[in-house]
N, C-alpha and C positions, 0 to 999 in steps of 0.2 A: 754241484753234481758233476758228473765228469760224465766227459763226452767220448766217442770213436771216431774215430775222422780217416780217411783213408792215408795212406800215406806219398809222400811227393811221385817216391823213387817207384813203387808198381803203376804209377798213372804214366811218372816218363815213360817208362817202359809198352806200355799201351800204348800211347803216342805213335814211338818209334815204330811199334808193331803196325800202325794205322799208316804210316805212311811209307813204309813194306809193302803196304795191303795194296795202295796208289799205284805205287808203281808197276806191282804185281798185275794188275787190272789194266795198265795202261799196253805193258807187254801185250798180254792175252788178246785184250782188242785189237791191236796189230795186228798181230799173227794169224788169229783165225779171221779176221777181214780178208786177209791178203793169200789163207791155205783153201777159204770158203768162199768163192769169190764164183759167183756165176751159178750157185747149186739152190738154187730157191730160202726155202724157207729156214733152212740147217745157215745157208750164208746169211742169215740175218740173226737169226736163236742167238748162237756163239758168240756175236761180239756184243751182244750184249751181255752175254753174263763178264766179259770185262769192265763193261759201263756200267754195272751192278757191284762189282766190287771198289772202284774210283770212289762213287758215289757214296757207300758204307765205311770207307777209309777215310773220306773227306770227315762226315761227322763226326766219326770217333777219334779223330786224330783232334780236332777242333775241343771234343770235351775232355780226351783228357790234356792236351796241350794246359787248358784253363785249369785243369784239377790241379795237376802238378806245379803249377807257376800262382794261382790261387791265394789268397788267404786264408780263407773261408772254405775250403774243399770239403767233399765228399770221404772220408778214407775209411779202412780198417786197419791201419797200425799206429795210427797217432790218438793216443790218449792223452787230453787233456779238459784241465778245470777249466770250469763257467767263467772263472776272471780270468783265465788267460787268452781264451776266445773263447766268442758264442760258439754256439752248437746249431748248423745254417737250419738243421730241421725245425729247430724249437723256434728259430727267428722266421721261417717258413708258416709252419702249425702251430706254432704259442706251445708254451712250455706244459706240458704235461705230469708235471714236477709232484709230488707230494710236500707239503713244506715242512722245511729243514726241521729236524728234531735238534731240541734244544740242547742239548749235551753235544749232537754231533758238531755244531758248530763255534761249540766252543774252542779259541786258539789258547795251543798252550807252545810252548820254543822246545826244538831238538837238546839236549843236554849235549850233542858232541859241535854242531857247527852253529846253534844258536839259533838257525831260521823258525820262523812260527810254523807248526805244522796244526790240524786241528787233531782233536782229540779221538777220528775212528781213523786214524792212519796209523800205518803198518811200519811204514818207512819213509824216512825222510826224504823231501823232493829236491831238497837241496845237496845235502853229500850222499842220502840212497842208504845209510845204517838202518839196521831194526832198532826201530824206536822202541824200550821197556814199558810195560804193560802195566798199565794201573790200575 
């Protein structure tokens, strides 16, 4: 069965955005600390919504840091087979699988680079040709 896994490079980039977001948040509480400083309740509002962004930067910088460095992540661009990794939902929930029809799993080898491919594949995983149709 093949799985969706998110992929490395949109979690780095999450990351990267999460601790934008940090820093973002650490500014803002400065500044309006130090612009609202003596005005009641407005001087206290504002620097927390910096301390509300630190605090939402922190965690998602944390998950995706782990997505993207991960073995096992979360993604939507990485498609891969049950033997090449598990699928973390189904090692989570138990597989939900229907079992393998017989013919599907049968292996038979590419004609151009020789790899096994099974018999409902389109194209080879190995050099990526259309496999001929039987």
């Amino acid at each position: 069965m093949k799985s969706i896994k998110p992929g490395r490079g949109p979690s780095m980039m999450g990351g990267f955005g999460s601790v934008f977001s940090v820093i973002f948040g650490i500014f803002w509480t400065i500044l309006a600390a130090s612009m609202t400083r003596g005005t009641g309740l407005i001087g206290i509002i504002f620097p927390l919504f910096g301390v509300l962004f630190i605090i939402i930067g922190v965690f998602n910088a944390i998950y995706h840091f782990k997505n993207a460095s991960g073995k096992n992540r979360y993604s939507a661009f990485d498609i891969t087979d049950e033997d090449e990794e598990p699928d973390p939902l189904n090692e989570r929930f138990g597989s939900a699988s229907a079992p393998p029809d017989s013919r599907s799993a049968e292996t038979h080898f590419c004609p151009y680079c020789g790899a096994p491919v099974q018999n409902d594949f389109a194209f080879c995983r190995k050099c990526g040709r259309e496999l001929p149709k039987e």
